[in-house]
OpenMM code with the backbone's topology and positions (N, CA, C; nanometers):
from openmm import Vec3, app, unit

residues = "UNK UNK UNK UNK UNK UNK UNK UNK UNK UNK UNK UNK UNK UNK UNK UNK UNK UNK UNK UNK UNK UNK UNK UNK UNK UNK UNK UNK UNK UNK UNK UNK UNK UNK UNK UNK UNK UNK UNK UNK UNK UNK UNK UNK UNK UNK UNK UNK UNK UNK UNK UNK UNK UNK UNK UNK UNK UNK UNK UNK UNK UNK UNK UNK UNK UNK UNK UNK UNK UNK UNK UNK UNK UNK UNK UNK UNK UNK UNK UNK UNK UNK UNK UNK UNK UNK UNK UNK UNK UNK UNK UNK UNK UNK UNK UNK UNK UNK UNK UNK UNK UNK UNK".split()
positions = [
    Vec3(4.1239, -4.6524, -3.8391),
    Vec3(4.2190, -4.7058, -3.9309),
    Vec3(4.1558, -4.8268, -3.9998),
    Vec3(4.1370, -4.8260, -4.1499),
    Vec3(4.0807, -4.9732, -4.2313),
    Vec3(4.2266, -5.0340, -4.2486),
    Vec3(4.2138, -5.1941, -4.2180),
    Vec3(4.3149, -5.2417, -4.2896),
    Vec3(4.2317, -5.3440, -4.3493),
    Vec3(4.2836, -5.4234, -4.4217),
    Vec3(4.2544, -5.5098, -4.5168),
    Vec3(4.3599, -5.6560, -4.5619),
    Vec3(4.3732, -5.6998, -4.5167),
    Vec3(4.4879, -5.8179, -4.4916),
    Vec3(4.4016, -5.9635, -4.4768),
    Vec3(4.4962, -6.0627, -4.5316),
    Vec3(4.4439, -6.1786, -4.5805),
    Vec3(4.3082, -6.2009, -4.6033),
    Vec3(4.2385, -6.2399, -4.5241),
    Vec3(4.0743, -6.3133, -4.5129),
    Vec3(3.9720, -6.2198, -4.5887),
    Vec3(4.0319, -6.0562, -4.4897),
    Vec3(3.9135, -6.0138, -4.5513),
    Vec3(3.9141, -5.9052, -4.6564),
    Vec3(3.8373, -5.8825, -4.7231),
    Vec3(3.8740, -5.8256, -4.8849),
    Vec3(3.7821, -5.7212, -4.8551),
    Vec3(3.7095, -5.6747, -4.7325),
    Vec3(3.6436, -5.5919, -4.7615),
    Vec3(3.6275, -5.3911, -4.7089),
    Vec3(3.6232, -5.3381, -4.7149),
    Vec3(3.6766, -5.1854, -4.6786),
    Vec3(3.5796, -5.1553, -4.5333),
    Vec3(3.5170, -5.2445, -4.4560),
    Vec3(3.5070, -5.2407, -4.3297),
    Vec3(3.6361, -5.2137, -4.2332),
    Vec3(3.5581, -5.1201, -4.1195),
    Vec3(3.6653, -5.1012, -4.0367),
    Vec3(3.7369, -5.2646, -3.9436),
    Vec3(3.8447, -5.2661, -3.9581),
    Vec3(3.9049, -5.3607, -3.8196),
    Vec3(3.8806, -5.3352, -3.7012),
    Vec3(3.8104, -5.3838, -3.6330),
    Vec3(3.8381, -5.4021, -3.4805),
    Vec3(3.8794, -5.4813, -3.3952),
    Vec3(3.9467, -5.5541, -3.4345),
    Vec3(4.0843, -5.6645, -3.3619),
    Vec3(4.1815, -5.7248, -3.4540),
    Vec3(4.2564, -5.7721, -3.3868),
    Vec3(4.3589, -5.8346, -3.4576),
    Vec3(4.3875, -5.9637, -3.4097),
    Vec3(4.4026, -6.0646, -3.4465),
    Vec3(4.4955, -6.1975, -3.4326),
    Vec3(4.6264, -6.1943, -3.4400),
    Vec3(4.7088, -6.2408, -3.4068),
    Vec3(4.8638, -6.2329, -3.4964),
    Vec3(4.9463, -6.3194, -3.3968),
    Vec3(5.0427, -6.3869, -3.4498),
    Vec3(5.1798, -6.4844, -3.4173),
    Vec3(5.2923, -6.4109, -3.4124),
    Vec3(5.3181, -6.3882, -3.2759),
    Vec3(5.4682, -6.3717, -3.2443),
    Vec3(5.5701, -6.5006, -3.2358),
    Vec3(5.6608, -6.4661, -3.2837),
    Vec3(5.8031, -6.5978, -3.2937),
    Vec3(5.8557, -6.5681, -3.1858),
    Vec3(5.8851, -6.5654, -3.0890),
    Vec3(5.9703, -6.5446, -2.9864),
    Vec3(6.1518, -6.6282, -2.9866),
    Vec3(6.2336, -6.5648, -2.8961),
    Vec3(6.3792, -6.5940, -2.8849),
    Vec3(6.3954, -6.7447, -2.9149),
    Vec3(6.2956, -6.8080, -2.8400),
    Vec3(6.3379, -6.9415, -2.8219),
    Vec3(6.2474, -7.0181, -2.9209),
    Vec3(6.2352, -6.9682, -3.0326),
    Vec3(6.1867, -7.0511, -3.1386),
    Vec3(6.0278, -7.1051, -3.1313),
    Vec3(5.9840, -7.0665, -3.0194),
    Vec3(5.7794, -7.0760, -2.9717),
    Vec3(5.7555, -6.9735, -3.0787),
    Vec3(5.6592, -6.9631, -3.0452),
    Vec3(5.5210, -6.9141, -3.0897),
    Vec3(5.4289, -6.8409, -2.9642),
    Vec3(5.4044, -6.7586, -2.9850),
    Vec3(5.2923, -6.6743, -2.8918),
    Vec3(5.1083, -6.6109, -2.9698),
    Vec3(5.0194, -6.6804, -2.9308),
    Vec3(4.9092, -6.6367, -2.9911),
    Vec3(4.8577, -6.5268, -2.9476),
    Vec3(4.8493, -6.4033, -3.0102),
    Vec3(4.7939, -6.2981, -2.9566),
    Vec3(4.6633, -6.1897, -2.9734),
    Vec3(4.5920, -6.1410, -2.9016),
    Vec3(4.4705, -6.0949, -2.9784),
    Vec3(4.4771, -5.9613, -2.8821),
    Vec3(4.4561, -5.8720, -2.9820),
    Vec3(4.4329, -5.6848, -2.9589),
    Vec3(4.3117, -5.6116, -3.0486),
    Vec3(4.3368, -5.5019, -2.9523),
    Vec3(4.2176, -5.4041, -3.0710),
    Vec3(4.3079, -5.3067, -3.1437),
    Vec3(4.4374, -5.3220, -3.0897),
    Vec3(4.5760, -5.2309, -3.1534),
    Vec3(4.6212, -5.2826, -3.2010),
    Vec3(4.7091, -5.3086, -3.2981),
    Vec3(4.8254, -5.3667, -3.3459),
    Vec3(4.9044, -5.3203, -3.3485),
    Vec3(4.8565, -5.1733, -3.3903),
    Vec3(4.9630, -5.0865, -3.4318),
    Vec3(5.1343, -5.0616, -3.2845),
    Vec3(5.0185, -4.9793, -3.1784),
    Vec3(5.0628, -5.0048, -3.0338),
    Vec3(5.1428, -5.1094, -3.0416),
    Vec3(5.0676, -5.2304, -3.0295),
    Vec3(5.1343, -5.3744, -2.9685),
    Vec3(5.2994, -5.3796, -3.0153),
    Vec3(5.2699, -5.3511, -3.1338),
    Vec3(5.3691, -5.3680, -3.2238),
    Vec3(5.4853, -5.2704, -3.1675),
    Vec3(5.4423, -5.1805, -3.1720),
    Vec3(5.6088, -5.0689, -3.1006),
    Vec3(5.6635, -5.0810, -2.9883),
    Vec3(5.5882, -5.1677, -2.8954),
    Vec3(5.6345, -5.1868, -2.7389),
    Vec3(5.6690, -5.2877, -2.7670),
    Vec3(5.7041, -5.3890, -2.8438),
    Vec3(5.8000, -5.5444, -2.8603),
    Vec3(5.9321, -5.5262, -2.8550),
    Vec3(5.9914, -5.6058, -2.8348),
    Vec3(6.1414, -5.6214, -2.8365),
    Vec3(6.1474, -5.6750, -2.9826),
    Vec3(6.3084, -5.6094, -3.0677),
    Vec3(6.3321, -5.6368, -3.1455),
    Vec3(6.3475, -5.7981, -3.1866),
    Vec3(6.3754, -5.8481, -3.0341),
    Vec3(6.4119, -6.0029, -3.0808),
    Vec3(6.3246, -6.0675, -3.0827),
    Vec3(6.2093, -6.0193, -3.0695),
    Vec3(6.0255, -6.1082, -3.1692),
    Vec3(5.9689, -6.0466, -3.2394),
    Vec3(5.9498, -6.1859, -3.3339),
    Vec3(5.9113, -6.1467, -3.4617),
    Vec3(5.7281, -6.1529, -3.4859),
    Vec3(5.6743, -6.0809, -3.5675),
    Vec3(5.5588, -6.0644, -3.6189),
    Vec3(5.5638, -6.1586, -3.7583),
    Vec3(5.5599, -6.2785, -3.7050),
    Vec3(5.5414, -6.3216, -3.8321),
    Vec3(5.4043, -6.3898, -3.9352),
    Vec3(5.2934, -6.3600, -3.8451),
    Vec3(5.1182, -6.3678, -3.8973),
    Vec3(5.0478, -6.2400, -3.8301),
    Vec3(4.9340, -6.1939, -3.9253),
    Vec3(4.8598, -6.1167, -3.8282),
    Vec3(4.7031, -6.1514, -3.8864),
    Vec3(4.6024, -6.1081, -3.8506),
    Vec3(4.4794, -6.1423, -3.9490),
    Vec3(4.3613, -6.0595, -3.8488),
    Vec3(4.3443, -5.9642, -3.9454),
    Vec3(4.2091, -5.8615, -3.9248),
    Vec3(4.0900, -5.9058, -3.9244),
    Vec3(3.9730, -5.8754, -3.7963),
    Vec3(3.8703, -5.9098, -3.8241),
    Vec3(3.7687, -5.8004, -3.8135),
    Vec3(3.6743, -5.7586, -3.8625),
    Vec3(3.5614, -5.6601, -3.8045),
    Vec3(3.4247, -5.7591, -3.7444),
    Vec3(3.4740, -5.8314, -3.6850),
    Vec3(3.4141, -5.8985, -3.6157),
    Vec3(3.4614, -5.9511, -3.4728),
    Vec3(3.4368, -5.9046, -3.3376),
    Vec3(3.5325, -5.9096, -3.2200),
    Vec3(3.4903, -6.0681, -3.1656),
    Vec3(3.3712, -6.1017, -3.2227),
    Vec3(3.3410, -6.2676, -3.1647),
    Vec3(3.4245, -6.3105, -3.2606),
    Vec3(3.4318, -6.2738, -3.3889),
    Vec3(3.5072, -6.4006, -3.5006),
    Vec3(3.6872, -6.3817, -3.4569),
    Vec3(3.6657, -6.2845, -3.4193),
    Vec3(3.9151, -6.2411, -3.4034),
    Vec3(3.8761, -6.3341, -3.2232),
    Vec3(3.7924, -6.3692, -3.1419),
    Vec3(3.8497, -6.4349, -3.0860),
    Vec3(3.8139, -6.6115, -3.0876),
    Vec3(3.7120, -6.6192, -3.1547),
    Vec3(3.6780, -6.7777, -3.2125),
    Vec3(3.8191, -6.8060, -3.2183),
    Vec3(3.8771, -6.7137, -3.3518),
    Vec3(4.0067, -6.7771, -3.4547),
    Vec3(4.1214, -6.7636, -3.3359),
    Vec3(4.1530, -6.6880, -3.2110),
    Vec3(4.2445, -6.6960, -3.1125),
    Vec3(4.1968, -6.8512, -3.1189),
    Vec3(4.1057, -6.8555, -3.0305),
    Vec3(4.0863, -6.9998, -2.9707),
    Vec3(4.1058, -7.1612, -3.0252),
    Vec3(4.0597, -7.1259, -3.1635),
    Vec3(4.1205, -7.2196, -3.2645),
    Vec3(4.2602, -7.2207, -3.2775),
    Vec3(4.3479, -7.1360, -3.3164),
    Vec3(4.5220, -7.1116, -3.2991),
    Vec3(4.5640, -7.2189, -3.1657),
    Vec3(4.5112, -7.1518, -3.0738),
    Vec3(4.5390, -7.2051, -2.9339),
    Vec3(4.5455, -7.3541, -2.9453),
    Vec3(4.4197, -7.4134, -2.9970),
    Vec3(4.4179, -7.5450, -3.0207),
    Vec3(4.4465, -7.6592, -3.1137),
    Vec3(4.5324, -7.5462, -3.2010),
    Vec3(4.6230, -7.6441, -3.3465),
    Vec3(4.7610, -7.6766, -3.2561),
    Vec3(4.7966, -7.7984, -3.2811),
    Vec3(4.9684, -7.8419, -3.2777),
    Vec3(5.0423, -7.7511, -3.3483),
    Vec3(5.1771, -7.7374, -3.2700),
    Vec3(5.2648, -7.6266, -3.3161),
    Vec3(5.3102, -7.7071, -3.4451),
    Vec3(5.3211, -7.7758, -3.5301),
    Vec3(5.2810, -7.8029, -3.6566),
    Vec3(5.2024, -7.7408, -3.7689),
    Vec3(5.0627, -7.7388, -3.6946),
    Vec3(4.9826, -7.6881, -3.7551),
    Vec3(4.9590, -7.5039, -3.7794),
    Vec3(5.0467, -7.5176, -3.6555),
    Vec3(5.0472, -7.3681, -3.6306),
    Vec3(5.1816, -7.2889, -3.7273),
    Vec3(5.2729, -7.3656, -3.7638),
    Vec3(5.3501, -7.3807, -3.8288),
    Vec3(5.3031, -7.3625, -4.0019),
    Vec3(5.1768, -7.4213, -4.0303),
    Vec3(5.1285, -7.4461, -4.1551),
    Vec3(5.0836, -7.3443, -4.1823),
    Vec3(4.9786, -7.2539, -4.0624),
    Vec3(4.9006, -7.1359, -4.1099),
    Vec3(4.9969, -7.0124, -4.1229),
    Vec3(5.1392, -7.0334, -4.0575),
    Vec3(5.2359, -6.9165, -4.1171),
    Vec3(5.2631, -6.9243, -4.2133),
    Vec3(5.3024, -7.0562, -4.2694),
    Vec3(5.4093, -7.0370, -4.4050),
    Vec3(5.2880, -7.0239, -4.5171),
    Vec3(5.1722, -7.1091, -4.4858),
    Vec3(5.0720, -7.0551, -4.6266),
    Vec3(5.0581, -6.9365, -4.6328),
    Vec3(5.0698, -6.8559, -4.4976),
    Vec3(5.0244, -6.6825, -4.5674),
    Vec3(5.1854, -6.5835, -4.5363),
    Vec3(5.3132, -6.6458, -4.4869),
    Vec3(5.4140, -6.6058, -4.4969),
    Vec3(5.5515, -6.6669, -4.5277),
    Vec3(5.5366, -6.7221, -4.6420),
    Vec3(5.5958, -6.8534, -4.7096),
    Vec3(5.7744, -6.8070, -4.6794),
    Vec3(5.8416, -6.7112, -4.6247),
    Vec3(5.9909, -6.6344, -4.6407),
    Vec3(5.9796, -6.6215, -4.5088),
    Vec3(5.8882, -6.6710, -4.4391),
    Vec3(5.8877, -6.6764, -4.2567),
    Vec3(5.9337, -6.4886, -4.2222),
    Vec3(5.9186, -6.4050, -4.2621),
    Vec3(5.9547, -6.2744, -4.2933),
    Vec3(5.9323, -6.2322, -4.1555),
    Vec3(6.0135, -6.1448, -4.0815),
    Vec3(5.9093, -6.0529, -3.9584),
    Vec3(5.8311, -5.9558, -4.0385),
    Vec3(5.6967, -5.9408, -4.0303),
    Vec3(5.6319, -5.8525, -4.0698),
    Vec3(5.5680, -5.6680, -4.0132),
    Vec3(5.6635, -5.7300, -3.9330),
    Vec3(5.6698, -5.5813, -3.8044),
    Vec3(5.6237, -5.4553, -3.8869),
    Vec3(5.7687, -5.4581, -3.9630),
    Vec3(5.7955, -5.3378, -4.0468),
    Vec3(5.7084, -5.3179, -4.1587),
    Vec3(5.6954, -5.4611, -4.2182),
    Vec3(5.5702, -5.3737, -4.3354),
    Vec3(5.4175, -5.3621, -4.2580),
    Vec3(5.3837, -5.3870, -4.1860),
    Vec3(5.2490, -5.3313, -4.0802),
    Vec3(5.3027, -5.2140, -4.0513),
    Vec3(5.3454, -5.1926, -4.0095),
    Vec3(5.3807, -5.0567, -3.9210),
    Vec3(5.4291, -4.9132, -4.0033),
    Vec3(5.4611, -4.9731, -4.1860),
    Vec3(5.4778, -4.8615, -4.2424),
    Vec3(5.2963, -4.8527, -4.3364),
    Vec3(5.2618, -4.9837, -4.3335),
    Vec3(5.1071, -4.9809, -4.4048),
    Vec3(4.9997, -4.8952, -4.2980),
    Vec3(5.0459, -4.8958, -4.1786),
    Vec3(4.9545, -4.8194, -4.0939),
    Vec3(4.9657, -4.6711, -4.0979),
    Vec3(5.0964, -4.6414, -4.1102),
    Vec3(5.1473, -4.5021, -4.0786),
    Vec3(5.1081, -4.4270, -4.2182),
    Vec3(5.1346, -4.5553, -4.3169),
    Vec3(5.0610, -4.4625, -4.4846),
    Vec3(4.8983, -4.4204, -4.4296),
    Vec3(4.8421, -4.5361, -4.3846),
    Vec3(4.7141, -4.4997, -4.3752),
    Vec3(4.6107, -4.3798, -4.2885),
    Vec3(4.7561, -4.3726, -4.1869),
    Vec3(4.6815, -4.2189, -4.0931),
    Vec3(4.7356, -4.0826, -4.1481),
    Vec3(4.8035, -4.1135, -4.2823),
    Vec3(4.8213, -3.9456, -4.2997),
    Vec3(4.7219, -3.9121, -4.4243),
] * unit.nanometer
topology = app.Topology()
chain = topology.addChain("A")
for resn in residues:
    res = topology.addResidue(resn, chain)
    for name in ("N", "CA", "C"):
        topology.addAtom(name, app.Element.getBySymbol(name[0]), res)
């Protein structure tokens, strides 16, 4: 599966993912997979997908975990709304951009 989302512009395959779950109680959860797709259908409706960011690079998707990890929930706050300014769950448009892409 190619995706192509924020950073990278280029038609290389993905092999991990980054992404910010919102959870019930208003946190934040930093998460890193080689699925998204998966990850994504076994969640509970009441967390949200609200960042994700593709890398084809498995040292660079976990550098950028480790960096996340170490911004203030402020900051962590900043890198959502610059790339999801409507705080949106993005569950649903991943999960229908994937499903276009395997047929």
């Amino acid at each position: 599966m190619k995706h192509t989302y924020l950073y990278n512009q280029t038609e290389k395959e993905t092999l991990c993912w980054v992404y910010l779950l919102e959870l019930k109680n208003k946190s934040f959860s930093i998460c890193y997979t080689r699925n998204l797709y998966r990850e994504l259908q076994s969640l509970s409706k009441s967390i949200r997908l609200v960042f994700y960011r593709s890398f084809t690079n498995i040292t660079d998707g976990i550098a950028y975990k480790l960096l996340l990890e170490n911004l203030s929930p402020t900051s962590i706050y900043y890198v959502i709304t610059a790339h999801n300014p409507l705080n949106e769950d993005l569950r649903k448009d991943f999960i229908n951009e994937s499903e276009g892409k395997q047929n």
